[in-house]
LUMMARRO-810011 format. One record per residue (C-alpha): residue number from 1; residue in three letters; z negated, y, x negated. Coordinates in pm, whole numbers. Last residue first. Layout:
% LUMMARRO-810011
 pos code     pz     py     px
 NUM  Ala      Z      Y      X
...
This chain:
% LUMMARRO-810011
 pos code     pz     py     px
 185  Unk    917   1619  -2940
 184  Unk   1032   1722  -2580
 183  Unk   1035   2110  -2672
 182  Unk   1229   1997  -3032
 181  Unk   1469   1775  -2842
 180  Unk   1527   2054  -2546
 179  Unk   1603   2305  -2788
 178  Unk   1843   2094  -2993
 177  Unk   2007   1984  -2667
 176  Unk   2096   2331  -2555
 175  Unk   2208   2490  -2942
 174  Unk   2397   2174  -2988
 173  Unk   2553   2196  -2618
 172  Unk   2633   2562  -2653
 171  Unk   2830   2528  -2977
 170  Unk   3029   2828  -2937
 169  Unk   2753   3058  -2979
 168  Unk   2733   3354  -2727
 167  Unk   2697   3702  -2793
 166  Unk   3057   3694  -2969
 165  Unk   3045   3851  -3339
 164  Unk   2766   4032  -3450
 163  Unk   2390   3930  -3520
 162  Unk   2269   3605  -3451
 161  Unk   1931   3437  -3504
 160  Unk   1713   3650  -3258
 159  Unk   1901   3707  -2945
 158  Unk   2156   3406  -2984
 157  Unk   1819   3147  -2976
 156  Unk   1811   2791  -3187
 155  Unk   2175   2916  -3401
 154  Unk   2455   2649  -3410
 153  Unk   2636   2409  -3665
 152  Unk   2340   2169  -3753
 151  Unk   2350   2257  -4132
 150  Unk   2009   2049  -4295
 149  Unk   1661   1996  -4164
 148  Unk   1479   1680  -3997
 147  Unk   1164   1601  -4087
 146  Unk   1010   1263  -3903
 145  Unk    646   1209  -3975
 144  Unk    579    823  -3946
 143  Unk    545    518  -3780
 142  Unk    789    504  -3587
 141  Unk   1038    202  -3463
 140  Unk   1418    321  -3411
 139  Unk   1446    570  -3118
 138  Unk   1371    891  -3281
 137  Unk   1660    959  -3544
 136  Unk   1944    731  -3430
 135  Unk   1899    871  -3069
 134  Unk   1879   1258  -3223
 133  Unk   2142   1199  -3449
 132  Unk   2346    970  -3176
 131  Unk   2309   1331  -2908
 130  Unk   2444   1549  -3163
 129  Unk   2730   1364  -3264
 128  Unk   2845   1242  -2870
 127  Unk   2835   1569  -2734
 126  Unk   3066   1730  -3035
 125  Unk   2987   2051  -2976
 124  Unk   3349   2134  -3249
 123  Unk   3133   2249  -3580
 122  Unk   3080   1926  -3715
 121  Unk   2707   1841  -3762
 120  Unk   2558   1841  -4119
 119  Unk   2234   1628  -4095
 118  Unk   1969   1506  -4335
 117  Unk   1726   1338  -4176
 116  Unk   1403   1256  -4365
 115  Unk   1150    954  -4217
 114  Unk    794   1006  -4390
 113  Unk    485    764  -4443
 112  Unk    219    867  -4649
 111  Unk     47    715  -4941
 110  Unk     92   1052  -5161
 109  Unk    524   1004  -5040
 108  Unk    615    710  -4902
 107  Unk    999    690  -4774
 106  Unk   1279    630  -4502
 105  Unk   1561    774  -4583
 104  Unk   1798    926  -4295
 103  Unk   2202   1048  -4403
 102  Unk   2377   1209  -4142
 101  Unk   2751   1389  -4238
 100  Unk   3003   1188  -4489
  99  Unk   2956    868  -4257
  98  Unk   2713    879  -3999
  97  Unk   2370    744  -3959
  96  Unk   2387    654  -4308
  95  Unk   2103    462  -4319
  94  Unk   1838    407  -4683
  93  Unk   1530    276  -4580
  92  Unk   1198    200  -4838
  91  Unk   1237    511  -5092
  90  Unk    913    510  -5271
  89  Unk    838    859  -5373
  88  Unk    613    960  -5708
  87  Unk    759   1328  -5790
  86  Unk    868   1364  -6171
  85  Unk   1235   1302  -6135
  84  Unk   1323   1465  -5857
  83  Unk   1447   1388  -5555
  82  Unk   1829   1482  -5388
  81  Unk   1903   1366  -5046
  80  Unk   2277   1415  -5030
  79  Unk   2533   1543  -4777
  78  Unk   2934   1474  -4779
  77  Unk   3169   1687  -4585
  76  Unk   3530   1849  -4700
  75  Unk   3707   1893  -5015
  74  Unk   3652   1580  -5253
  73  Unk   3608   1358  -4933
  72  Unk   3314   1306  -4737
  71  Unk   3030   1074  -4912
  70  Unk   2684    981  -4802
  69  Unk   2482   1025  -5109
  68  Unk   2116    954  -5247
  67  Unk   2055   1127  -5544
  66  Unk   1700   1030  -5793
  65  Unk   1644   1250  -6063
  64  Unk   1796   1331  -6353
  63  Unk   2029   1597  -6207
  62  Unk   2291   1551  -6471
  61  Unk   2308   1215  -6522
  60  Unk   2286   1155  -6160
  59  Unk   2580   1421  -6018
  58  Unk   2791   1304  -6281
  57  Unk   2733    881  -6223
  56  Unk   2814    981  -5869
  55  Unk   3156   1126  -5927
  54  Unk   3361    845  -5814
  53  Unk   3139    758  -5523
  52  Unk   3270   1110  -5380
  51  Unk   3074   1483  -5320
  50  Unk   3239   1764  -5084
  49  Unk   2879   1834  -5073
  48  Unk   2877   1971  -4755
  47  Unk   2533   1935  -4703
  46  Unk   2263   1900  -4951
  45  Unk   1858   1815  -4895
  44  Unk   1629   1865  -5165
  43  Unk   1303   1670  -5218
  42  Unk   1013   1794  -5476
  41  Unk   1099   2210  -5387
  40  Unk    937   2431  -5642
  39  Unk   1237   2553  -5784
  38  Unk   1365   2523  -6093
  37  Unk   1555   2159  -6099
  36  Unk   1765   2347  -5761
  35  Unk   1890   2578  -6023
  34  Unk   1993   2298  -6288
  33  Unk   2199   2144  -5983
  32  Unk   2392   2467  -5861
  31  Unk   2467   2544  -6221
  30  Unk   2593   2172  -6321
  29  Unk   2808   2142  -5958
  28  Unk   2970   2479  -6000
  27  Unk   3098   2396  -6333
  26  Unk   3176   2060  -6221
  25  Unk   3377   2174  -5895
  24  Unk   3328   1917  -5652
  23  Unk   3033   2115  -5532
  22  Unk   3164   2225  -5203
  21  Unk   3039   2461  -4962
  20  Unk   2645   2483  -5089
  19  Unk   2501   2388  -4757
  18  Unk   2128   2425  -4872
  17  Unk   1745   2256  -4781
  16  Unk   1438   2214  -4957
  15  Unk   1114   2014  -4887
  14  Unk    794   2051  -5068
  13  Unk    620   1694  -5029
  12  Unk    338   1653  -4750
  11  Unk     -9   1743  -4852
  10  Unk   -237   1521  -4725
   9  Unk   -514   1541  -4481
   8  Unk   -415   1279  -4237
   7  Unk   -277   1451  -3962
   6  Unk    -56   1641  -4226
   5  Unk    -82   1956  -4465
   4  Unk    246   2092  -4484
   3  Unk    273   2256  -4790
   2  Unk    304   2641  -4853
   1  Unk    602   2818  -4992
């Protein structure tokens, strides 16, 4: 994986994301976690984490790194901002844009500043979802490269990131309002 070089000339951190369908199972939870401390990625983003303030102290002692949550329940939602150990980022915002499924940290990473989104959007076009991400996301005051990533529910284009099922997605507005966001930004 390359870095992102930004306007500035720096390389931007090494960004990872995975919906790994529940890791309230500790065995599960410890392999998924010492995998994701092998890769290259500095910053991992979760979703469906199934994760609860309960087992917090787990996830951190065994990660050894920095975790920031926003709970579901033990069996559905949650996503997490996971950084490790080593990498030299100042976490200025923490906003849970909504409960158990957006999580946005503000940070400085090699003097830069960055704005990560973490989103898992339900999987029902919810208008109002979508459309608060993106409002939560770009309309506070900027200063910074915005990354968004994480499980957004829908494919970008039914011709070239679906194969099988029904031609169509069912989550038409995502997939529509998605486009037009990253065409407008």
């Amino acid at each position: 994986m390359d870095r992102v070089i930004n306007s500035k000339g720096r390389a931007g951190p090494k960004i990872g994301s995975m919906n790994c369908n529940g890791l309230g199972n500790k065995i599960k939870r410890n392999k998924v976690l010492t995998w994701l401390q092998q890769k290259q990625e500095s910053i991992i983003f979760l979703q469906e984490t199934h994760s609860t303030a309960e087992l917090e102290k787990e996830w951190e002692n065994h990660w050894r790194g920095k975790i920031y949550f926003s709970h579901g329940s033990s069996n559905s939602k949650g996503v997490a901002i996971l950084i490790k150990n080593n990498e030299d980022i100042e976490v200025k915002k923490i906003k849970h844009i909504c409960q158990g499924r957006v999580l946005l940290l503000e940070i400085v990473y090699n003097s830069v500043n960055y704005c990560l989104v973490n989103n898992y959007s339900p999987n029902n076009d919810d208008h109002g979802f979508i459309e608060n991400v993106f409002t939560e996301s770009l309309g506070r005051p900027r200063e910074d490269y915005l990354i968004m990533a994480g499980d957004w529910n829908t494919v970008l284009n039914n011709d070239l990131d679906k194969l099988g099922g029904t031609p169509q997605h069912a989550n038409k507005y995502y997939q529509s309002y998605i486009n037009t966001m990253i065409s407008d930004y």
